[in-house]
C-alpha positions, -999 to +999 in steps of 0.1 A: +100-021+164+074+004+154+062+003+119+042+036+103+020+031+070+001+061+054-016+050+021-029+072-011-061+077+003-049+104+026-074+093+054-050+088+087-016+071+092-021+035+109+006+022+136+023-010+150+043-021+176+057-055+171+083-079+183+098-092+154+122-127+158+147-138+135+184-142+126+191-125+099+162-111+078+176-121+044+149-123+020+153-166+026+146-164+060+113-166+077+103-139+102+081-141+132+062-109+145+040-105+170+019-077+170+016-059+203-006-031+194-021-018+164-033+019+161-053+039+138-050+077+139-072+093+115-066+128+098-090+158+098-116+161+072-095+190+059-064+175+063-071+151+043-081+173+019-049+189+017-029+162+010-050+151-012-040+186-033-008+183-024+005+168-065-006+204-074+008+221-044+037+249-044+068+244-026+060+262+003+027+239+009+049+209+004+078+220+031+048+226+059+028+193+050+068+174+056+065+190+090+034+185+098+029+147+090+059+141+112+043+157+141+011+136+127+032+102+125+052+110+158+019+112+176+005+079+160+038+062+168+035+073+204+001+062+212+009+029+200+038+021+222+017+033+249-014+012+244+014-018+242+027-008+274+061+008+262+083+034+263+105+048+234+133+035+250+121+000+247+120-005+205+152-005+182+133+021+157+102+036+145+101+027+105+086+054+085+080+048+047+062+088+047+029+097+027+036+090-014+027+126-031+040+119-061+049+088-074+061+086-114+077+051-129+107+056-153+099+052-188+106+072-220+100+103-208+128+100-182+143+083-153+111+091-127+109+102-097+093+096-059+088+122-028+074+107+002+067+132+030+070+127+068+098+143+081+119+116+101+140+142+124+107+152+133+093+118+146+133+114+162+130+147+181+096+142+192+095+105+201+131+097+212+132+070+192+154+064+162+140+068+131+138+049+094+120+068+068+124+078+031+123+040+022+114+044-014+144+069-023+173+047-024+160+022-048+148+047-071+183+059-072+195+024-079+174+026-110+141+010-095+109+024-090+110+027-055+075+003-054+060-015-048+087-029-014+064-046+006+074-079-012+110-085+004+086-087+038+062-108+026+082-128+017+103-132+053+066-134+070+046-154+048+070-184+027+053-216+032+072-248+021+050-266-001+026-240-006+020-210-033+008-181-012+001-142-019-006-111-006-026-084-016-031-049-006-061-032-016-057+007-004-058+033-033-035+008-050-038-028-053-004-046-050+002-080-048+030-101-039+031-139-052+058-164-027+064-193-037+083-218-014+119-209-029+133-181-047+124-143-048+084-133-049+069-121-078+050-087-071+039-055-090+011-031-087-020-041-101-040-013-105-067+008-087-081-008-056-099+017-038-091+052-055-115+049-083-143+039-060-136+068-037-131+097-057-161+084-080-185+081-054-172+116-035-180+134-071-214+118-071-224+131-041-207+166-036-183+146-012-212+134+014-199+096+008-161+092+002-165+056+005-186+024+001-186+012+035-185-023+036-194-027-002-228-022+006-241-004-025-218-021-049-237-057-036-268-037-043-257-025-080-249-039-112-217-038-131-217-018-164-198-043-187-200-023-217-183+006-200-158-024-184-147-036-215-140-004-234-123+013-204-100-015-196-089-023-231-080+012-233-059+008-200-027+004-210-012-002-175-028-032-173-006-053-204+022-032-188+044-062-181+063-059-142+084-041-131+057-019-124+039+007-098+013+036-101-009+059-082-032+092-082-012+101-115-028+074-136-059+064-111-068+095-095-089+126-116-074+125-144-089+090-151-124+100-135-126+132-161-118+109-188-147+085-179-170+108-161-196+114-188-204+072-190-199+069-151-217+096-143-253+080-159-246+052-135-271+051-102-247+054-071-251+015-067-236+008-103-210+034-103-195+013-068-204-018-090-190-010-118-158+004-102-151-026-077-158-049-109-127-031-126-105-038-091-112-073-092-108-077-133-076-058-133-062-081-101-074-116-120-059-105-153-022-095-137-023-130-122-028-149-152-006-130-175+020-122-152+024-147-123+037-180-133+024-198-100-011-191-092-013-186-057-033-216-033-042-189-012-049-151-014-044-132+020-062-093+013-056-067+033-055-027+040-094-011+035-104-033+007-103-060+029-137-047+041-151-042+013-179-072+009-183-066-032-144-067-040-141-099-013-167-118-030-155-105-064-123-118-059-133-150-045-150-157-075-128-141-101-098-161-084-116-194-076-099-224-064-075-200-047-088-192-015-094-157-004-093-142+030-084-112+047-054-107+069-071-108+101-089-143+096-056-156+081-034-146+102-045-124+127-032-091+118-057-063+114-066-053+081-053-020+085-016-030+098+003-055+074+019-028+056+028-010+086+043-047+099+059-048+063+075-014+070+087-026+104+101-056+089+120-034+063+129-014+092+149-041+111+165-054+079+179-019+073+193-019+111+206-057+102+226-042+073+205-062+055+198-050+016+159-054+013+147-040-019+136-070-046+157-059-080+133-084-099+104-067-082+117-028-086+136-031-116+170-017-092+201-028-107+213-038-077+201-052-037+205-020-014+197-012+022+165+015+023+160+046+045+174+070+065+186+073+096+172+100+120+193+097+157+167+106+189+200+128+198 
């Protein structure tokens, strides 16, 4: 199986090939993956850019950037199997989940709404491989919020008997998934992981830095607590009880114009401080309000992962759970559990195997996610 993962920070679409062993893939049953190969293709500088736009974008932008990313994904996809040694011929399926442009929970103003782009056909026509993709769209139409659906895969790959373990993904979003070792996980979006950082620090500098690599200038800086305080009590996501998700919407400019007169007096080391400070408070706080089992052990991945000043954050913000990336724990790359998540969703949808979480999305019912796209 190959499994496709392109996050909210618009920066590249990261492949996996793995061999994946089990029975059934019921949400009970343990999983065993193998990763073959793990790829990383990154997007143009102005790519990027683009889809970055792309929640303001007319139709006509939309349509071509559906297109495009397929060609974009199909490409990744193919590498992969390649570096692994494979052809197209030798996986069940490529599962695509698409790039999230728009991502809005239900609530009061309405039942909300997804679109993931990536067009499937595409990848089919251009890889010979069948195709998953559109995960998100079914259980939004089953009255969940199509997020966060990593969980049902955690759960297959990581349930421990006698052991309290989660996962957490720290790309644009933060989401974590809680397994204890019976019953369904416990997972929800926590709030920003990386977006605030980025977009802050890309404003600060007229776009020269887009990142703190390796959380060097947040280890140099010094958290604003005033500005902490007052920002996160007005965050009302954050004592938004699960079911929940979010994205750009709530995390992306809008949130950086409301703050940027206090943010902006902060020296570049403070501002990636400050920010990677609010990451780490908003992760500690959905864990003790919302998670009845604190996890024994706290497996990070996706770019966070790298990020020095949210990993020592965490470790203390967290402690005695113990906090480790995905690579030391279990020897997947940072950058590919929620691609293996995807593949693993991917192979339960083949099964006939319903693998949304209801008690995760808030979908009234179990379904089986995706579509199919045929290589002919």
């Amino acid at each position: 199986m190959v499994g496709l993962m392109s996050g909210t920070s618009c920066d590249g679409v990261d492949a996996v090939v793995v061999e994946l062993r089990s029975e059934s893939s019921s949400l009970s049953d343990r999983v065993l993956a193998t990763v073959l190969d793990h790829h990383h293709e990154a997007f143009p500088a102005d790519l990027s850019r683009r889809l970055l736009s792309l929640p303001q974008a007319a139709a006509a932008e939309l349509a071509q950037a559906h297109v495009e990313l397929g060609e974009r994904f199909a490409e990744a996809a193919l590498k992969s199997l390649g570096r692994a040694g494979l052809a197209p011929g030798d996986v069940s399926a490529v599962a695509s989940p698409g790039l999230t442009v728009a991502h809005i929970p239900p609530g009061p103003g309405g039942p909300g709404a997804t679109l993931s782009l990536g067009d499937g056909d595409v990848i089919a026509e251009r890889t010979g491989c069948t195709v998953i993709s559109d995960f998100r769209a079914r259980d939004r139409a089953a009255g969940g919020q199509g997020a966060p659906l990593v969980p049902f895969a955690d759960a297959c790959l990581l349930r421990e008997p006698g052991r309290v373990v989660g996962a957490l993904n720290l790309g644009g979003i933060a989401n974590v998934t809680v397994i204890a070792p019976e019953g369904p996980p416990v997972a929800f979006d926590t709030g920003p992981a990386n977006m605030l950082i980025d977009g802050a620090l890309a404003r600060a500098t007229e776009g020269r830095l887009t990142f703190d690599e390796g959380g060097r200038l947040g280890l140099a800086g010094t958290a604003d607590a005033q500005w902490l305080a007052i920002a996160m009590a007005g965050d009302g996501f954050l004592a938004q009880p699960p079911p929940r998700s979010t994205g750009r919407e709530r995390y992306g400019d809008r949130f950086l114009d409301r703050h940027a007169q206090a943010l902006g007096r902060l020296s570049l080391e403070d501002l990636a401080a400050t920010l990677a400070a609010y990451t780490v408070e908003s992760v500690g706080r959905s864990l003790d309000q919302f998670v009845p089992q604190r996890p024994q052990r706290l497996i990070v991945s996706g770019g966070g992962a790298l990020n020095a000043c949210l990993m020592g954050g965490l470790a203390r913000r967290l402690a005695p759970t113990e906090v480790l990336d995905s690579e030391r724990a279990l020897g997947v790359p940072v950058f590919a559990r929620e691609a293996l998540a995807f593949a693993v969703l991917g192979d339960a949808t083949l099964r006939g195997v319903p693998c949304n979480v209801p008690s995760v999305t808030g979908a009234r019912r179990a379904v089986r996610l995706g579509k199919l796209s045929y290589p002919v």
